[in-house]
C-alpha positions in Angstrom: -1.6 -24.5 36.4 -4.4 -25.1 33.6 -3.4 -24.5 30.4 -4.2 -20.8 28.6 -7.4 -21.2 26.4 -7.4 -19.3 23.2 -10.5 -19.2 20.6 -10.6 -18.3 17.0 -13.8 -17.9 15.3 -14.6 -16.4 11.9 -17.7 -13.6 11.2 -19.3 -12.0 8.2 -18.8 -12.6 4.8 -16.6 -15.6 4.1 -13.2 -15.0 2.0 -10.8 -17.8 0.7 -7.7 -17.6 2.9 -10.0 -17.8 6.0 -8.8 -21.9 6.5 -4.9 -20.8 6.0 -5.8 -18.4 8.9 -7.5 -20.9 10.8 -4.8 -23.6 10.6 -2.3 -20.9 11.7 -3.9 -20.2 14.4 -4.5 -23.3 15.9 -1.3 -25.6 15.1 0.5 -22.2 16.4 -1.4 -22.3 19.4 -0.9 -26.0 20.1 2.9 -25.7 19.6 3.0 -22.7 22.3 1.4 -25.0 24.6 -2.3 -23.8 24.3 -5.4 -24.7 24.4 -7.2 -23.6 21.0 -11.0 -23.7 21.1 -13.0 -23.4 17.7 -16.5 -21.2 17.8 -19.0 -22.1 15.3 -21.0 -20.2 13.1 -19.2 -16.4 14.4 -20.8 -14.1 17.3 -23.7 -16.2 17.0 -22.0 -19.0 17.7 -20.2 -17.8 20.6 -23.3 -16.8 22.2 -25.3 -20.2 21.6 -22.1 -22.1 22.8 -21.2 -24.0 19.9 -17.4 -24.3 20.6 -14.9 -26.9 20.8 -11.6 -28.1 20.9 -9.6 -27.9 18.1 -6.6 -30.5 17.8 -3.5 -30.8 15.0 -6.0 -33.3 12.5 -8.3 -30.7 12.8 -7.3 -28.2 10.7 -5.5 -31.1 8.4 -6.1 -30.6 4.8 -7.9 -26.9 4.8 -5.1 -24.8 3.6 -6.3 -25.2 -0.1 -10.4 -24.9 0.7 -12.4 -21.5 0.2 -15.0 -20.6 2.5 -14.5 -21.7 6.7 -14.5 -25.0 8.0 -15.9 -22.9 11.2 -18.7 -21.4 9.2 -20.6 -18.0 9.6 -23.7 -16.2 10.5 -24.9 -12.8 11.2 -25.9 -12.1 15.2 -28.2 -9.6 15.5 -28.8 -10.5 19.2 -24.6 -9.8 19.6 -25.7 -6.2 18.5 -27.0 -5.7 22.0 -25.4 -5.5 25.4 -27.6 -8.5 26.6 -25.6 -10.6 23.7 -22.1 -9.6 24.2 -23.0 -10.4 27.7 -24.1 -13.6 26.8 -21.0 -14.3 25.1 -18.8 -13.1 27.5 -21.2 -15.4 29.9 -20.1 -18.2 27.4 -16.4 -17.3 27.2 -16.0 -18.0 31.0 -18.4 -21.7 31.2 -15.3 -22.9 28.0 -12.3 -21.1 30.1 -11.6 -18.9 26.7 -9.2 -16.0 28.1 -8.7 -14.9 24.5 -9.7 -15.1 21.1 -9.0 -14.4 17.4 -11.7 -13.3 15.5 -11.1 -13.2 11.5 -13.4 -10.8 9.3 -14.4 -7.5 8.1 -15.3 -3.9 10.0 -18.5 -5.4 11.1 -16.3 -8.2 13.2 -14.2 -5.7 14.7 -16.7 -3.3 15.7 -18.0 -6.5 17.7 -14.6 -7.5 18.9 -13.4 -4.2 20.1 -17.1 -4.5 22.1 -15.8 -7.5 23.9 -12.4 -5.8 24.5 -14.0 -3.4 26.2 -15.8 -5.8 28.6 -12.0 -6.9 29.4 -11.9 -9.5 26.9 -8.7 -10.4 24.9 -9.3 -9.8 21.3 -7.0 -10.0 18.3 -8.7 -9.4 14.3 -7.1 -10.7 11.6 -8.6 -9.0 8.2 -10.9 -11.4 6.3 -12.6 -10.1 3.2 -12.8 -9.7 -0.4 -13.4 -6.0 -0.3 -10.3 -5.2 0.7 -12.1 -1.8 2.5 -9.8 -2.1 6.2 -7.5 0.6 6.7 -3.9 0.0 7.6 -4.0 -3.5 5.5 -2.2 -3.3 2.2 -4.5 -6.3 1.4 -7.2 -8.5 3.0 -7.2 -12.0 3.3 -9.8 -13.5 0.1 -9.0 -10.3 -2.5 -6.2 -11.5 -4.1 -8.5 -14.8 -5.0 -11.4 -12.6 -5.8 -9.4 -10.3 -7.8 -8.3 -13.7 -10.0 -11.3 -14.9 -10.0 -12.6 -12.3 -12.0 -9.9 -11.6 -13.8 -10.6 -15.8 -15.3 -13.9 -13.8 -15.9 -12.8 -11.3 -17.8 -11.0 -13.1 -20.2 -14.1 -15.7 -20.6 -16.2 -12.7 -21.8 -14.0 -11.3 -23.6 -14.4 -14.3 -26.3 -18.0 -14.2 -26.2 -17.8 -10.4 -26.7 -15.8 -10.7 -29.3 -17.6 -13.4 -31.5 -20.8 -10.5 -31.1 -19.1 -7.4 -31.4 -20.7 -6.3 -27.8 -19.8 -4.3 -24.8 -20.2 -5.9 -21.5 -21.1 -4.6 -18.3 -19.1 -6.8 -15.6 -20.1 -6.2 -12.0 -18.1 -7.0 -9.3 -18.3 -7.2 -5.4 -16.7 -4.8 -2.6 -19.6 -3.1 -0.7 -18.6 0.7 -0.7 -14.7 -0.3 -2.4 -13.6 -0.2 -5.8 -10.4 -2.0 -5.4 -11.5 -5.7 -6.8 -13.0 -3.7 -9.7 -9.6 -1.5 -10.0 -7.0 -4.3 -9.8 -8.7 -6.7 -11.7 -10.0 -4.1 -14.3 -6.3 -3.5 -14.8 -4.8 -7.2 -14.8 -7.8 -7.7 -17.2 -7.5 -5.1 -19.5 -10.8 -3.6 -19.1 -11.5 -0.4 -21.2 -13.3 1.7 -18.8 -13.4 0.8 -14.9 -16.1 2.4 -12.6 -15.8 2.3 -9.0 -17.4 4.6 -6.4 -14.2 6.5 -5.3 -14.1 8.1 -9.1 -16.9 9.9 -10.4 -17.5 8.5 -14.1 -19.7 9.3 -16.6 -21.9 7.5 -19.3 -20.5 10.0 -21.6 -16.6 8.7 -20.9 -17.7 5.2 -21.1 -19.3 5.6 -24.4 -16.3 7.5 -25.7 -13.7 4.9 -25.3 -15.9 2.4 -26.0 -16.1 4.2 -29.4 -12.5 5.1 -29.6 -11.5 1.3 -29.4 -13.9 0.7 -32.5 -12.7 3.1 -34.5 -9.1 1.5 -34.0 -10.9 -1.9 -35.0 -11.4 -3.1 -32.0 -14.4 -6.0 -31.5 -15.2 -6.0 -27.9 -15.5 -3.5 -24.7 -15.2 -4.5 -21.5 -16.9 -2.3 -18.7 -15.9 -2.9 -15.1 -18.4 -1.8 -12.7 -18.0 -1.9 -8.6 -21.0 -3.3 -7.0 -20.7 0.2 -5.0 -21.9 2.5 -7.9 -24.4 -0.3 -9.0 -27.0 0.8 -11.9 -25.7 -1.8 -14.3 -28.6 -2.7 -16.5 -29.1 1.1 -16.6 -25.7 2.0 -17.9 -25.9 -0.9 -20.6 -29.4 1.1 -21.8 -27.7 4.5 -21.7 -24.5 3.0 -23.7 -27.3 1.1 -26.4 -29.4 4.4 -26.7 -26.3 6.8 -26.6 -23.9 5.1 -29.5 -26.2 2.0 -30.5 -23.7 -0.8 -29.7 -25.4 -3.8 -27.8 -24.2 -3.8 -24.4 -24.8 -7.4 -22.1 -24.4 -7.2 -18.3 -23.0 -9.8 -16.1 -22.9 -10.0 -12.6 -21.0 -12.0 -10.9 -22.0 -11.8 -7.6 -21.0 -14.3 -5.0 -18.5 -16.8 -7.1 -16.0 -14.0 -6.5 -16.0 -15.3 -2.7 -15.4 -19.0 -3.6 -12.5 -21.1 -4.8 -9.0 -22.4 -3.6 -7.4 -19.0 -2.4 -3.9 -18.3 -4.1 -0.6 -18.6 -3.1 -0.4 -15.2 -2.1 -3.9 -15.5 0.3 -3.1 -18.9 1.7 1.0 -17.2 3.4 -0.2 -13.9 4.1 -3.5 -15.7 6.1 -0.7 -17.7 7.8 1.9 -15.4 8.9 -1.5 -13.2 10.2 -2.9 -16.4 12.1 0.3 -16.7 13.6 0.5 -13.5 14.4 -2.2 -12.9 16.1 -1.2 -16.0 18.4 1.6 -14.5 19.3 -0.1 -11.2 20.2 -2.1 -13.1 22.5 0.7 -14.4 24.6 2.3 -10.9 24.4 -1.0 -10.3 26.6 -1.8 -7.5 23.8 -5.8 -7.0 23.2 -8.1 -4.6 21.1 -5.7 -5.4 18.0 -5.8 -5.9 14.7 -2.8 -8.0 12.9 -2.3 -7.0 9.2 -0.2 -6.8 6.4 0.6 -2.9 6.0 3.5 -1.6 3.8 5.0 -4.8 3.1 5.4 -5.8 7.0 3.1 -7.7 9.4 2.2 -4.8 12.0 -0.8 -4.4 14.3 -3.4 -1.7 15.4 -5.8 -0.5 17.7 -9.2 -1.7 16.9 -10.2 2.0 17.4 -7.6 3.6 15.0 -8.9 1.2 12.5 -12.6 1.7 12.8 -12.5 5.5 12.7 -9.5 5.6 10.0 -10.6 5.5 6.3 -8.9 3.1 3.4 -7.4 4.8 0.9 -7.6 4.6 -2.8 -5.1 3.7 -5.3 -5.2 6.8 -7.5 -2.4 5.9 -9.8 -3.4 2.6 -10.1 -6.4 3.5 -11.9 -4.2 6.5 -13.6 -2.4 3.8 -15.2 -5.3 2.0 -16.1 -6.8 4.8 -18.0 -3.5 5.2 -19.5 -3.2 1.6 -20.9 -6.8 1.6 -22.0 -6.4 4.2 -24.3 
């Protein structure tokens, strides 16, 4: 009897942590005895055929590296039924009875299409935003939260020297949480996400009430999700007169050696997802939820929605007074 084929491919957005997942997946699969296929370049890949086998030395020395060795591309041809059944087409010439696909909403709306055409599909939970139900955390925000968290405190020296406010803005799509965690690990005086509504007028009061205490800098946090930067700095400049810069960081947050904390959560998850696999489970995603690794139905994740950390950015509020 042939071997069981397995495939793991990566779609969407990169996120550092992808690799650790990667690795897991495959040096778990070869030591259960499978055959693990890599797929290029995501859906589009998959259609196009650009797949092949994955060996021990392949995933050697990845752990550590951001972005994925596998690389990733939108597929607007998978969007269709002619696509998915061109991968599916694809799936049968490489003997693929099951595959691992690591990445955001978008991915698993895709994968829980090939489910339904009686393909078997795990998702592990790849992405910076940290915006998928049931996860406690993605794989790639705990690096993007430190990442601009290093940012933070960078400004903060330049802000200083000038007696400015700053504008930050940081990346999540629709989520606040990158701008919430690492406007409280940085010590930002106001945070803005799209879950809270927040005015120009609360800005401009703390950023005033910090002054008046002596403070020299301000530090605005702003989620990609609420956007308007460049206007908020004018309104905060017009309002109270105190010069206001804007930085956005944009796509550094996805780069970088993940952390510690990204590179074993992306591995227990890789192997997870194996082992779901063999289990013969499908339509699944593998995640870290309340401190265990548990796993889903693709269709209780896509229709659930995330929740936000309300006394997280309580406290924040609190400790930027």
């Amino acid at each position: 009897m042939n071997r069981k084929s397995i495939a793991v491919l990566t779609s969407g957005g990169d996120a550092p942590g992808m690799n650790a997942a990667i690795r897991a997946v495959v040096r778990t699969g070869i030591f259960h005895g499978l055959k693990v296929m890599g797929v290029k370049k995501g859906y589009e890949g998959l259609i196009k055929g650009e797949i092949f086998e994955m060996s021990l030395s392949s995933v050697a020395d990845i752990i550590h590296r951001g972005g994925t060795m596998l690389q990733t591309a939108r597929s607007p041809e998978f969007a269709t039924p002619q696509g998915r059944e061109k991968a599916l087409n694809m799936m049968s010439v490489f003997g693929i009875q099951g595959l691992v696909v690591i990445g955001g909403d978008g991915s698993f709306r895709g994968a829980r299409d090939l489910a339904a055409m009686g393909v078997q599909v795990v998702g592990i939970p790849g992405t910076i935003d940290n915006d998928i139900p049931f996860c406690d955390y993605t794989i790639g925000f705990d690096t993007a939260v430190n990442t601009v968290v290093e940012a933070i405190s960078r400004i903060r020296d330049t802000t200083s020297s000038h007696n400015r406010a700053n504008i930050i803005e940081v990346m999540g799509r629709n989520s606040g949480d990158i701008s919430l965690y690492a406007g409280l690990a940085g010590g930002a005086e106001s945070i803005v996400v799209p879950e809270v509504n927040a005015s120009v007028e609360d800005v401009c009061k703390r950023i005033m009430h910090g002054r008046n205490r002596g403070k020299l800098h301000s530090i605005i946090i702003l989620a990609e999700g609420v956007g308007g930067a460049f206007e908020m700095a004018k309104a905060i400049e017009d309002k109270i007169g105190v010069e206001t810069r804007v930085t956005i960081l944009g796509h550094v947050q996805r780069g970088g050696s993940p952390t510690a904390f990204d590179r074993i959560m992306a591995s227990r998850l890789g192997a997870r997802a194996v082992e779901l696999l063999m289990e013969g489970k499908t339509s699944r995603m593998v995640a870290q939820y309340q401190n265990q690794i548990r796993d889903f139905d693709f269709d209780e994740v896509l229709t659930a929605k995330k929740g936000f950390a309300g006394e997280i950015y309580s406290l924040a509020r609190i400790l930027s007074i």
